[in-house]
N, C-alpha and C positions, 0 to 999 in steps of 0.2 A: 841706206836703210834708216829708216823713220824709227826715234825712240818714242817711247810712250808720251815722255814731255811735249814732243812734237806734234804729236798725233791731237792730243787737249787744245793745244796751240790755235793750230790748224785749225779746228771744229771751230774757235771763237768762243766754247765754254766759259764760263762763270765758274768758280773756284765749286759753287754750291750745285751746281748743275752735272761738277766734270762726271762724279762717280756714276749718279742715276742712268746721266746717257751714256757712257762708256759699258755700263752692265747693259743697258739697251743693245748698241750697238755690236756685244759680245755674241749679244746671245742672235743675234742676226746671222753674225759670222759665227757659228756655231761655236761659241769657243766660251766656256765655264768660269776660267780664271784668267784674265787679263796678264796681271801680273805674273803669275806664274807659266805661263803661255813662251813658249819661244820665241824669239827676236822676227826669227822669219812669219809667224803670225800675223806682226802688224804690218803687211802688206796688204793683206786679206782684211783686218777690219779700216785700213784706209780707203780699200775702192770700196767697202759698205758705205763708208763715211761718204765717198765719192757719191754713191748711188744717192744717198738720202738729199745729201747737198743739190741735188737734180732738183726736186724737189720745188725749189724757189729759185733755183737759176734758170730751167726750164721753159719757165715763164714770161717767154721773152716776148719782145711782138710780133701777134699773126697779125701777117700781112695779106695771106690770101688762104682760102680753102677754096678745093678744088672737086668736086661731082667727075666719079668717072664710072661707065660702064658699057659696055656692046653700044655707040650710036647715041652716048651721052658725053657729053662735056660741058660742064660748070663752071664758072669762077666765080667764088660769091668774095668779093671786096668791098662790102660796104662798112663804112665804120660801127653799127651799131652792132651788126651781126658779128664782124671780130671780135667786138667789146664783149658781148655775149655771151661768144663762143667761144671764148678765150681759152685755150690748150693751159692746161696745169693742175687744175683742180681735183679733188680723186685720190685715191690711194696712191700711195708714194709720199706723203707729203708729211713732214713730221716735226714737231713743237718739242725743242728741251728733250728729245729722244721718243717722244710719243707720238703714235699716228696723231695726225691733224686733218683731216678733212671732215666732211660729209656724207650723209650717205647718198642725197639726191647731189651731184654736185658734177661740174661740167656738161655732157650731152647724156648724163644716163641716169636716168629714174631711181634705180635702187641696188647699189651697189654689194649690198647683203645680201642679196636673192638672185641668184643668176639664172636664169631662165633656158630651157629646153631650143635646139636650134631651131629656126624657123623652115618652116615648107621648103625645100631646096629651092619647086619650081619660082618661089621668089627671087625678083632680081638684085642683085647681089651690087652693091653700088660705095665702091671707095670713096671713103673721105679723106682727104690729105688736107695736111694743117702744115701750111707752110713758117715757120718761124725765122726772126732774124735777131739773133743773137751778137751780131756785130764781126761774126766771122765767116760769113755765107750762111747761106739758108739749111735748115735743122729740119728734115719732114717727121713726121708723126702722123701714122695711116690707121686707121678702124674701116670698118666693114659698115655697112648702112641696109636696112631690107625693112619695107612695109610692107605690112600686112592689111590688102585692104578690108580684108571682112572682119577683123578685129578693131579695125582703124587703129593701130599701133606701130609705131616704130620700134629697131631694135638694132642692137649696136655689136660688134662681135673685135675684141679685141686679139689680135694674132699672137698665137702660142707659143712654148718651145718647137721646132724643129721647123718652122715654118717661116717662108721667106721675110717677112718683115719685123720679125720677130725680136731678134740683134740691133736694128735699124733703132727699131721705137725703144728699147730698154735699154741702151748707152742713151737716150737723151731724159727717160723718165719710166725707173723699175717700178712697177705696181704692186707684182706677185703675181704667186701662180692661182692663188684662189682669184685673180682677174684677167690675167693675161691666157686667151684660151678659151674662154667664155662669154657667152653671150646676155647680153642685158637687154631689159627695154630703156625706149631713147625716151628722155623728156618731151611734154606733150612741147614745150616752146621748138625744140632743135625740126620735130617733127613736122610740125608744123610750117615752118619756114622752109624745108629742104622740101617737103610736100610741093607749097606752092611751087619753088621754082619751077623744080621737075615738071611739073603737069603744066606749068607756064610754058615748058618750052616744047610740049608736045613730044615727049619721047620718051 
């Protein structure tokens, strides 16, 4: 069992830092008073701590993203598109205990505004983000669908109950105000998965 000393430790905190993000990371793990909180507590705001630590450990290198659907198959490995498209950005991601990201930031336009599902009859096209972290590969899957009479893309992150769900949040928690819902994709992501697609005639 992890004492609270440990748990500061651990985090890398700065002596000026510990309190602010310890009440951060209390109130994550629902929990009011740290100190006063029972020993078996800090279990529970250690895998928070775990979770946020994602965050920038996540960030490991894509090596490949991968297009999949009914009679589609992708591999987009080019350097720049990696660099690009680089998996990590986005909610989940947190400074001295504060969110830290964007709100336009990795493959999704606007991360404050989540958007209504699209047309089902639209085709529904996996992205996987292959990462490599130094102990086998780490996938991170979203949902992909254009809209061609809009000319928009849109990105659909997998929810609670739903198979990939577990997969993508042991490697990088978002929340539930993202995870579950659907965004529009940036004009760059769309653009480039556009072309392939329609490059490859399918």
């Amino acid at each position: 069992m992890l004492g609270t000393t440990e748990v500061k430790a651990r985090c890398g905190l700065t002596p000026e830092e510990t309190r602010w993000s310890l009440t951060h990371v209390c109130y994550k793990a629902n929990i009011v008073d740290l100190e006063a909180s029972p020993m078996r507590k800090i279990q529970k705001i250690v895998l928070v701590l775990f979770t946020m630590s994602l965050a920038v450990f996540a960030q490991g290198n894509i090596y490949k993203i991968n297009l999949s659907a009914p009679g589609l198959a992708i591999e987009i490995v080019d350097a720049k598109a990696l660099t690009d498209f680089r998996f990590g950005p986005g909610p989940g991601n947190f400074l001295n205990g504060a969110p830290y990201w964007k709100s336009k930031s990795w493959i999704v336009d606007d991360w404050d505004h989540p958007v209504a599902e699209p047309d089902k009859s639209l085709r529904r096209v996996q992205a996987t983000f292959s990462l490599d972290r130094g102990r086998g590969p780490r996938l991170y899957v979203v949902f992909y669908v254009f809209d061609p009479v809009a000319k928009q893309g849109f990105v659909y992150l997998p929810g609670r109950g739903e198979p990939l769900y577990s997969q993508n949040t042991n490697l990088l928690y978002r929340g539930d105000d993202y995870e579950g819902h659907w965004f529009r994709a940036t004009s760059e992501w769309t653009s480039h998965v556009q072309t392939l697609i329609e490059g490859s005639g399918k």
